[in-house]
MDTraj code that builds the backbone (N, CA, C; nanometers):
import mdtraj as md
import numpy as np

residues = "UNK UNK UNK UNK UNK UNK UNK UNK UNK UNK UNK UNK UNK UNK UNK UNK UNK UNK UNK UNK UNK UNK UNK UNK UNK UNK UNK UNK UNK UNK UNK UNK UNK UNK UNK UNK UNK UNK UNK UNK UNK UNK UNK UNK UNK UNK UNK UNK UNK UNK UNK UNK UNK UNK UNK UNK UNK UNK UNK UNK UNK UNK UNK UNK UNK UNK UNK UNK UNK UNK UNK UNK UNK UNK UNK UNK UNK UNK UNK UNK UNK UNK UNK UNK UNK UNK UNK UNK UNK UNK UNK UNK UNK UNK UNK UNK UNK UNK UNK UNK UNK UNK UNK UNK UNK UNK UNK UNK UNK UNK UNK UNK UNK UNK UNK UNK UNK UNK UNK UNK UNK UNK UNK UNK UNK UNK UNK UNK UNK UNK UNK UNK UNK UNK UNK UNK".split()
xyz = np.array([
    [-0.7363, -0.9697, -0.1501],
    [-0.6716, -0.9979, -0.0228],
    [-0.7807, -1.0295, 0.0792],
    [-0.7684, -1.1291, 0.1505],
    [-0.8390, -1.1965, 0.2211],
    [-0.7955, -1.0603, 0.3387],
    [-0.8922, -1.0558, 0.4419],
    [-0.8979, -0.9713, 0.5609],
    [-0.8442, -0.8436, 0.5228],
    [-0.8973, -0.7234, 0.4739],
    [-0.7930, -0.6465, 0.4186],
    [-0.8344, -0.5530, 0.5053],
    [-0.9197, -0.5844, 0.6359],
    [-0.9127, -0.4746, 0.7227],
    [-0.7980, -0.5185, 0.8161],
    [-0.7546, -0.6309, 0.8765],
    [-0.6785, -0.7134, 0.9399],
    [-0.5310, -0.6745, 0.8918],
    [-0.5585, -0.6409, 0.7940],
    [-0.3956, -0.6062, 0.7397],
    [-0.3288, -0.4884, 0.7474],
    [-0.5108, -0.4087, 0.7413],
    [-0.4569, -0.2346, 0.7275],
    [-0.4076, -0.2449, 0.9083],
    [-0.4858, -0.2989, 0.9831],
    [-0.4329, -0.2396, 1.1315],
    [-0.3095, -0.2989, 1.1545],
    [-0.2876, -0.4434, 1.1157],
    [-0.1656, -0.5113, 1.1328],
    [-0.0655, -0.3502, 1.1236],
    [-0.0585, -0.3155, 0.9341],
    [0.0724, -0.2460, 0.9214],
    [0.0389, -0.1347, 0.9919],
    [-0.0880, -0.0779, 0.9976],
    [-0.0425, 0.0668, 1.0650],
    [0.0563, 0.0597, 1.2493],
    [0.0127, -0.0760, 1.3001],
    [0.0650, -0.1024, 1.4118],
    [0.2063, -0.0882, 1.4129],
    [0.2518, -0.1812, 1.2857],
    [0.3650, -0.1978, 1.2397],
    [0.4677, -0.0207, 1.2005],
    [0.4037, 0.0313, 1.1553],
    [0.4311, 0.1815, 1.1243],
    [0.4578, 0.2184, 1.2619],
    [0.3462, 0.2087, 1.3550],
    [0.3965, 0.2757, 1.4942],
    [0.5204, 0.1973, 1.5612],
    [0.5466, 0.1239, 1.5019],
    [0.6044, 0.0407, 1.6001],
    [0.7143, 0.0847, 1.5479],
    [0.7971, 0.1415, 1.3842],
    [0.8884, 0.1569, 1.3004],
    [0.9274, 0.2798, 1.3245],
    [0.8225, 0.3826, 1.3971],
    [0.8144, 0.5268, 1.4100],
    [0.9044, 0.5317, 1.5924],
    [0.8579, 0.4407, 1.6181],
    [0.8635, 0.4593, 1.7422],
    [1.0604, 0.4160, 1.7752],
    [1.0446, 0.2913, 1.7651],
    [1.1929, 0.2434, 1.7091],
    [1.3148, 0.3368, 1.7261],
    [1.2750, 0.3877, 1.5321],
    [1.3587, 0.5424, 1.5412],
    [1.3838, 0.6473, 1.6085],
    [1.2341, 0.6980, 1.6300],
    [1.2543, 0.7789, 1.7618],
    [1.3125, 0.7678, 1.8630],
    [1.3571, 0.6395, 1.9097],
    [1.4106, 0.6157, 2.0592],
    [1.6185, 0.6542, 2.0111],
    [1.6199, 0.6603, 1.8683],
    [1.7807, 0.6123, 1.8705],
    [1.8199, 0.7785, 1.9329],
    [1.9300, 0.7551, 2.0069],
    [1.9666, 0.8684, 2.1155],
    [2.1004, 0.9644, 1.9617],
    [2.1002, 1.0929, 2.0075],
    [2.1305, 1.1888, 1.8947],
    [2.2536, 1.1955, 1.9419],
    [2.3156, 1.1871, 1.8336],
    [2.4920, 1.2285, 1.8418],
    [2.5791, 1.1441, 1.8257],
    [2.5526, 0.9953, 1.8217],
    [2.6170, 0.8641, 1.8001],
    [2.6940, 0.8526, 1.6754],
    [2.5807, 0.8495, 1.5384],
    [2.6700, 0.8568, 1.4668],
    [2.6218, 0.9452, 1.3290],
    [2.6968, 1.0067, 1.2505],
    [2.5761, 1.0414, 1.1431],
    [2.4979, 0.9995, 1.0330],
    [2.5676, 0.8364, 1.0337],
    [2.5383, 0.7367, 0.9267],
    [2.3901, 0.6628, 1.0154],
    [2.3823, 0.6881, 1.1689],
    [2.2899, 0.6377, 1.2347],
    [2.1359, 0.7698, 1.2443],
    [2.1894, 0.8867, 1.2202],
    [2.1019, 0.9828, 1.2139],
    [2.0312, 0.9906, 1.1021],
    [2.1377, 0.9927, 1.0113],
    [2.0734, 0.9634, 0.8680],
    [1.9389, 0.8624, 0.8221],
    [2.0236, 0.6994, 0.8772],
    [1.9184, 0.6139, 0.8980],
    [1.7810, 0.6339, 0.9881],
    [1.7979, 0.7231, 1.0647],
    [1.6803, 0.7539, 1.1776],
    [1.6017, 0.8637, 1.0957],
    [1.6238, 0.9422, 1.0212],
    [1.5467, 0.9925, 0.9306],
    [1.5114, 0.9454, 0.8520],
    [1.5723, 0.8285, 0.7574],
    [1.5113, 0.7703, 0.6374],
    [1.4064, 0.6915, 0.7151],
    [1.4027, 0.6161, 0.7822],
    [1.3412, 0.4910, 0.8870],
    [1.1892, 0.6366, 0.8917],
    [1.1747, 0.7408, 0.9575],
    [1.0910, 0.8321, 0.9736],
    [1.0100, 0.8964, 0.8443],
    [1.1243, 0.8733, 0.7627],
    [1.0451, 0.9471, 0.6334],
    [0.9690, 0.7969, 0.5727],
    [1.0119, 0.7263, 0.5380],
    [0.9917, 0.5701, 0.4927],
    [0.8138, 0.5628, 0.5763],
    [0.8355, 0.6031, 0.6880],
    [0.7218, 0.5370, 0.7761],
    [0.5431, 0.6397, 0.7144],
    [0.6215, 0.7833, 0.7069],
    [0.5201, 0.9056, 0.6975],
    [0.4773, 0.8365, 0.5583],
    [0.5939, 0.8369, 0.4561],
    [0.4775, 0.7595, 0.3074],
    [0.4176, 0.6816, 0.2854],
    [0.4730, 0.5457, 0.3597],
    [0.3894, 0.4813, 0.3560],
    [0.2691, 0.4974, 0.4293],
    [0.2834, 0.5991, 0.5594],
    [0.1397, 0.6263, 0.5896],
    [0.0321, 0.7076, 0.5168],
    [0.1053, 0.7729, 0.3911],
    [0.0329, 0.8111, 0.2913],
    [-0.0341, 0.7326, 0.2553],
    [0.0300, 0.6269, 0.1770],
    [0.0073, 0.5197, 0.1045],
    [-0.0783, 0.4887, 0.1371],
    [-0.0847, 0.4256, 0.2813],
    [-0.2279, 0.3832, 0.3913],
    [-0.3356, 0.4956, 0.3244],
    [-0.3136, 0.6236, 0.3737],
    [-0.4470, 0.6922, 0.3532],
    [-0.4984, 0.7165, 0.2508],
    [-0.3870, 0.6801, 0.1254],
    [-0.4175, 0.7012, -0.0104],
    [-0.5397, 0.5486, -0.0459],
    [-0.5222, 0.4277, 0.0293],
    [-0.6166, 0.3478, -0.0082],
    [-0.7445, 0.3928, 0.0782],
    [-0.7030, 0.4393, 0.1866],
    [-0.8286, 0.3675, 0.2782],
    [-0.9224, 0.5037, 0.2371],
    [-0.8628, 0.6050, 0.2076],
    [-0.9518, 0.7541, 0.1640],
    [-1.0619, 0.7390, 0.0842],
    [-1.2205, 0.7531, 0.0839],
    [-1.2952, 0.7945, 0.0086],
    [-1.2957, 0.9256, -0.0688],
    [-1.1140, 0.9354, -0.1278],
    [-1.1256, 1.0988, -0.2193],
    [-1.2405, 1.0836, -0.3097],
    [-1.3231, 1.0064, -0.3855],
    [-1.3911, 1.0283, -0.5066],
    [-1.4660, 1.1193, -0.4577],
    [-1.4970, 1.1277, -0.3543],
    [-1.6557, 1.2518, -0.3483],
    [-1.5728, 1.3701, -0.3241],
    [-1.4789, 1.3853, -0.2803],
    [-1.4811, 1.4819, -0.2782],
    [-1.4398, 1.5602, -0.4103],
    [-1.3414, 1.4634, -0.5225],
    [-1.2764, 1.5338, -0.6676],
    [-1.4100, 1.5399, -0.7424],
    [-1.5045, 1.4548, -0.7079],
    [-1.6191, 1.4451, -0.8055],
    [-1.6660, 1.5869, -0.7602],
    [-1.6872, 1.6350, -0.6359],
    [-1.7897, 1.7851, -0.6053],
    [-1.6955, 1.8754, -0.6427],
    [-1.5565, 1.8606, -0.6865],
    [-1.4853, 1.9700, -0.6662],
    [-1.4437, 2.0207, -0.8101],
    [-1.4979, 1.8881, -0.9129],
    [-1.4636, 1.9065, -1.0396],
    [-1.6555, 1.9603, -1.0740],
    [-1.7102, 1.9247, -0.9906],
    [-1.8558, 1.9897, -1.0595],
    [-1.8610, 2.1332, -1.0100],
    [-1.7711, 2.1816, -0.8769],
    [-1.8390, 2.2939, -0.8511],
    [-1.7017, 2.4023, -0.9701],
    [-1.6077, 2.3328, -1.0018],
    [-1.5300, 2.3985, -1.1015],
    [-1.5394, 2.4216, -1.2141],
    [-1.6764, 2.3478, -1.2717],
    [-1.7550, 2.3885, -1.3860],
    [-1.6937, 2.3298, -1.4754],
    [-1.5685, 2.2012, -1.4843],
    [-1.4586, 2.1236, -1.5811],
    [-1.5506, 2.0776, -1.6840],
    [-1.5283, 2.0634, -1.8235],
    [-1.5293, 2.0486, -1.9160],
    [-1.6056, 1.9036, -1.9061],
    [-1.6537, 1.8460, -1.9820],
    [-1.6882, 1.6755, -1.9743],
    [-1.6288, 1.5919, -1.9830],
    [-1.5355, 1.6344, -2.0701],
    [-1.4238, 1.5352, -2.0381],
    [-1.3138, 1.5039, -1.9582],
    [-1.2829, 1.6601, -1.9244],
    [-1.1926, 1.6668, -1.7574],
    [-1.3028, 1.5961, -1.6651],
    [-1.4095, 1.5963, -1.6988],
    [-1.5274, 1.6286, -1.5859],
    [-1.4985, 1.4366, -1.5893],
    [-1.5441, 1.4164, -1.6716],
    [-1.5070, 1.2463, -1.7211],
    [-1.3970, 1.1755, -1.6503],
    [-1.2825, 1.2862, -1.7227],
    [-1.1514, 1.1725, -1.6435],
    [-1.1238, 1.1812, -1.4246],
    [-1.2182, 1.3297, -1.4445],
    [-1.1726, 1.3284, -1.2953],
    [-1.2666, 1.1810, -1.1960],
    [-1.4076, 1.1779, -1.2825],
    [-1.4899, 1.0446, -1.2185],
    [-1.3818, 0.9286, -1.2546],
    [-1.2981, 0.8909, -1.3703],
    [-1.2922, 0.7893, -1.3248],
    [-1.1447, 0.7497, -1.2664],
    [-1.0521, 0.8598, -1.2770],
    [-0.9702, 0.8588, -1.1489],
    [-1.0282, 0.8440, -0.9921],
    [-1.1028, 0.8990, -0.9441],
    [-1.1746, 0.8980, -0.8509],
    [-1.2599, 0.7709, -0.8007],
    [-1.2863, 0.6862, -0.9022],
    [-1.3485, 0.5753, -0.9125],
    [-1.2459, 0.4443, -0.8706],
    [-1.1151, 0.4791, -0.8788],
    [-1.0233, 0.3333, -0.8598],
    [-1.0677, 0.2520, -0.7303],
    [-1.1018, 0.1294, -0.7421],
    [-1.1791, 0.0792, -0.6588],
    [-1.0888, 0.0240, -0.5456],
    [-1.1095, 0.0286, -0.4075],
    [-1.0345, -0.0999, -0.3345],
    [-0.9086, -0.2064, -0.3878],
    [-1.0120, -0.3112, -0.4538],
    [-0.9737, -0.3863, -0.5344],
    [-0.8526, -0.3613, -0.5859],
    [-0.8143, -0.2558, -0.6432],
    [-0.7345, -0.2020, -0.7257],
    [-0.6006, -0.1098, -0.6173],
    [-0.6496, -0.0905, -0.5113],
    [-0.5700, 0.0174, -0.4403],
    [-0.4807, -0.1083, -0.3647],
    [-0.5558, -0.2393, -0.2742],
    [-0.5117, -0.3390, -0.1847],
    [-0.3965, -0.3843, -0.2159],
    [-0.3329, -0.4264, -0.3641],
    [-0.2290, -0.4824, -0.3861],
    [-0.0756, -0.3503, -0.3179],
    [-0.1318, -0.2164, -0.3206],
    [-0.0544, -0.1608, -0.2540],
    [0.0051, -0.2054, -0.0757],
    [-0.1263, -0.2364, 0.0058],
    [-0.0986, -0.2555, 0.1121],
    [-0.0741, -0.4474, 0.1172],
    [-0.0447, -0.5144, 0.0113],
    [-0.0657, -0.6492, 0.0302],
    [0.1286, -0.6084, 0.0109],
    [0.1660, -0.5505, -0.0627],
    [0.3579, -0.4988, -0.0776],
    [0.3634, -0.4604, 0.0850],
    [0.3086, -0.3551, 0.1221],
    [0.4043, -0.3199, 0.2319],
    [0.3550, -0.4229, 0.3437],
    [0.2493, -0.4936, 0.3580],
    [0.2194, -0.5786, 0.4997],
    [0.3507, -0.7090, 0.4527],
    [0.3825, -0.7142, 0.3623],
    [0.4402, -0.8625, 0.3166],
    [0.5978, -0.7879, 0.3732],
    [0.6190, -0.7043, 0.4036],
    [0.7686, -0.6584, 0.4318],
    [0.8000, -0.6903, 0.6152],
    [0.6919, -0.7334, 0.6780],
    [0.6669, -0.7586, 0.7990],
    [0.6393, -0.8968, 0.8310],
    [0.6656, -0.9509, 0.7140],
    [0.6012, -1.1377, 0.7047],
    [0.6939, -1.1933, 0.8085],
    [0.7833, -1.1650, 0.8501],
    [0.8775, -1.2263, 0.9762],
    [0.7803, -1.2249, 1.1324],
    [0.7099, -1.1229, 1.1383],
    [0.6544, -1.0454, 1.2523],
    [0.5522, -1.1594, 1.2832],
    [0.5172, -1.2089, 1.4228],
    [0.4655, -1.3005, 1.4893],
    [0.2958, -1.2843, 1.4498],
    [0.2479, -1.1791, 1.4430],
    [0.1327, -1.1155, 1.4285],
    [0.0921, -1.1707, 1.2978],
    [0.1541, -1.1496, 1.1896],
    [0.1683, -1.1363, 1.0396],
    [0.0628, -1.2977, 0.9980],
    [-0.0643, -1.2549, 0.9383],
    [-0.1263, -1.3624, 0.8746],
    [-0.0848, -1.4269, 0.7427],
    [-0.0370, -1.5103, 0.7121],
    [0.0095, -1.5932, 0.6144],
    [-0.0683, -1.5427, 0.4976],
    [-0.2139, -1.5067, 0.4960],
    [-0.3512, -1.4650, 0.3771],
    [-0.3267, -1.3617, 0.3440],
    [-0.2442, -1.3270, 0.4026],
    [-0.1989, -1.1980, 0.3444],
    [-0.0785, -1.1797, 0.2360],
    [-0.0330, -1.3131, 0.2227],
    [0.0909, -1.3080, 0.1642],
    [0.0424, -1.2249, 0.0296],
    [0.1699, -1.1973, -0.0394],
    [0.1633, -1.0864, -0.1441],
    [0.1638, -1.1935, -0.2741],
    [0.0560, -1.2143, -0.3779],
    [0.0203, -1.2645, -0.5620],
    [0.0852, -1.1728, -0.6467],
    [0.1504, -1.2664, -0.7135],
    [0.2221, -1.2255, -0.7880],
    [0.1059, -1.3114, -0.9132],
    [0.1612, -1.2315, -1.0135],
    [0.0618, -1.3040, -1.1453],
    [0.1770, -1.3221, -1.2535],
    [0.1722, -1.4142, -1.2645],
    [0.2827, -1.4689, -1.3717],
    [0.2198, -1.5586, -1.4860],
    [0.2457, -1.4765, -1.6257],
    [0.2360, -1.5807, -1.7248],
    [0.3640, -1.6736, -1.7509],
    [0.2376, -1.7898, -1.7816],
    [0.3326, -1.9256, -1.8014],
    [0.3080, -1.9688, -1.9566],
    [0.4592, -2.0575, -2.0235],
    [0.3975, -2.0988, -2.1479],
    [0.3258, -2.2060, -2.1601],
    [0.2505, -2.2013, -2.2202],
    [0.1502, -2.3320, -2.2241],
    [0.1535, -2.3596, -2.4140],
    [0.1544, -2.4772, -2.4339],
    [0.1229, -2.5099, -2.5920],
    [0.0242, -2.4617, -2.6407],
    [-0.1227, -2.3772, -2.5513],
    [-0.1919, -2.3127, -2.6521],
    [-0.1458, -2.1830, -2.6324],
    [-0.1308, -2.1665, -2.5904],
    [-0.0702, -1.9625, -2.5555],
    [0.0000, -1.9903, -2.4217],
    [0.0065, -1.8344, -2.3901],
    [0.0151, -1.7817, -2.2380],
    [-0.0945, -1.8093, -2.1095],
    [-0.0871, -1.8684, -2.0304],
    [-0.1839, -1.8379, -1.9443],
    [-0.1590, -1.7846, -1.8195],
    [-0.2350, -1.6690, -1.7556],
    [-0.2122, -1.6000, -1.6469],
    [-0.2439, -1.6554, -1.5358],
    [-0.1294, -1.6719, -1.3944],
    [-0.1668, -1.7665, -1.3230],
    [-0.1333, -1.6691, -1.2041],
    [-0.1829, -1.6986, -1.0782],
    [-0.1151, -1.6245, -0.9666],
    [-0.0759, -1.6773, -0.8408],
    [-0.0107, -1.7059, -0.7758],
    [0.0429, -1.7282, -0.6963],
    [0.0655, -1.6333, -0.5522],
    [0.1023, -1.7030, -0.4283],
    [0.1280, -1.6293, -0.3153],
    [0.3000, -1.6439, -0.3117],
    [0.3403, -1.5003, -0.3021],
    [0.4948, -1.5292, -0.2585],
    [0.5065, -1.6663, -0.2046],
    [0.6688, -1.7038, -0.2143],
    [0.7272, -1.8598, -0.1910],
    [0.6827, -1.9554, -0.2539],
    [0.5406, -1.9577, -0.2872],
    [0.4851, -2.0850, -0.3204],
    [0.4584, -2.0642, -0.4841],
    [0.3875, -2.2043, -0.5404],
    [0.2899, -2.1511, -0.6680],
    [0.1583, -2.2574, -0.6234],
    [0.0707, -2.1309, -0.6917],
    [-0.0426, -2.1712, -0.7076],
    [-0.1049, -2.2991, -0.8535],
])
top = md.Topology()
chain = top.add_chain()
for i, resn in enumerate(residues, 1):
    res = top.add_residue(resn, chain, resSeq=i)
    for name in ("N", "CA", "C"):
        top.add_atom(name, md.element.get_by_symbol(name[0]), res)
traj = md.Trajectory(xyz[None], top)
């Protein structure tokens, strides 16, 4: 993902802006509207997980926490390379939720969300990827 700092602030803006929203709906109206004002609130908190689940440098800390726990080598093993999932690997999370805001005036097009689709080809499969709407 092209700008993937550009994107994290885009959605977290977007989060405040989803948090905020809800918060304003006035209590007692309806309970199908309360309901929604909690899901809209809970929806917002995970995905702000989600956010902190990429942007977090946990590896140092599971890496010190599996050495000072004395884990086995191979726990010791799998905890490095859980801990190791790179960026790279975390971004396609926040490239889903910024693409749910693609209406929003702000919203950079480079951000759109790749999809990877094999196609048949007469020698095999080949893996191709694309930006939502379009093909590459």
């Amino acid at each position: 993902m092209r700008n993937f700092e550009g994107a994290m602030q885009f959605l977290k803006a977007r989060l405040r802006d989803d948090e905020a929203a809800a918060r304003a709906v006035k209590p007692g109206k309806s309970q199908d509207l309360e309901r929604l004002k909690a899901r809209v609130l809970a929806d917002v908190e995970a995905k702000r997980q989600l956010v902190a689940w990429v942007e977090d440098n946990f590896g140092t800390a599971l890496k010190a926490d599996a050495s000072a726990r004395g884990l086995p080598a191979l726990k010791k093993g799998a905890v490095h390379l859980i801990a190791a999932v790179p960026e790279l690997l975390r971004s396609p999370v926040i490239e889903r939720l910024v693409w749910a805001y693609a209406d929003h005036p702000d919203y950079d097009p480079e951000w759109g969300l790749i999809e990877y689709v094999y196609e048949d080809e007469p020698d095999g499969d080949k893996l191709r990827s694309r930006t939502r709407g379009s093909t590459v």
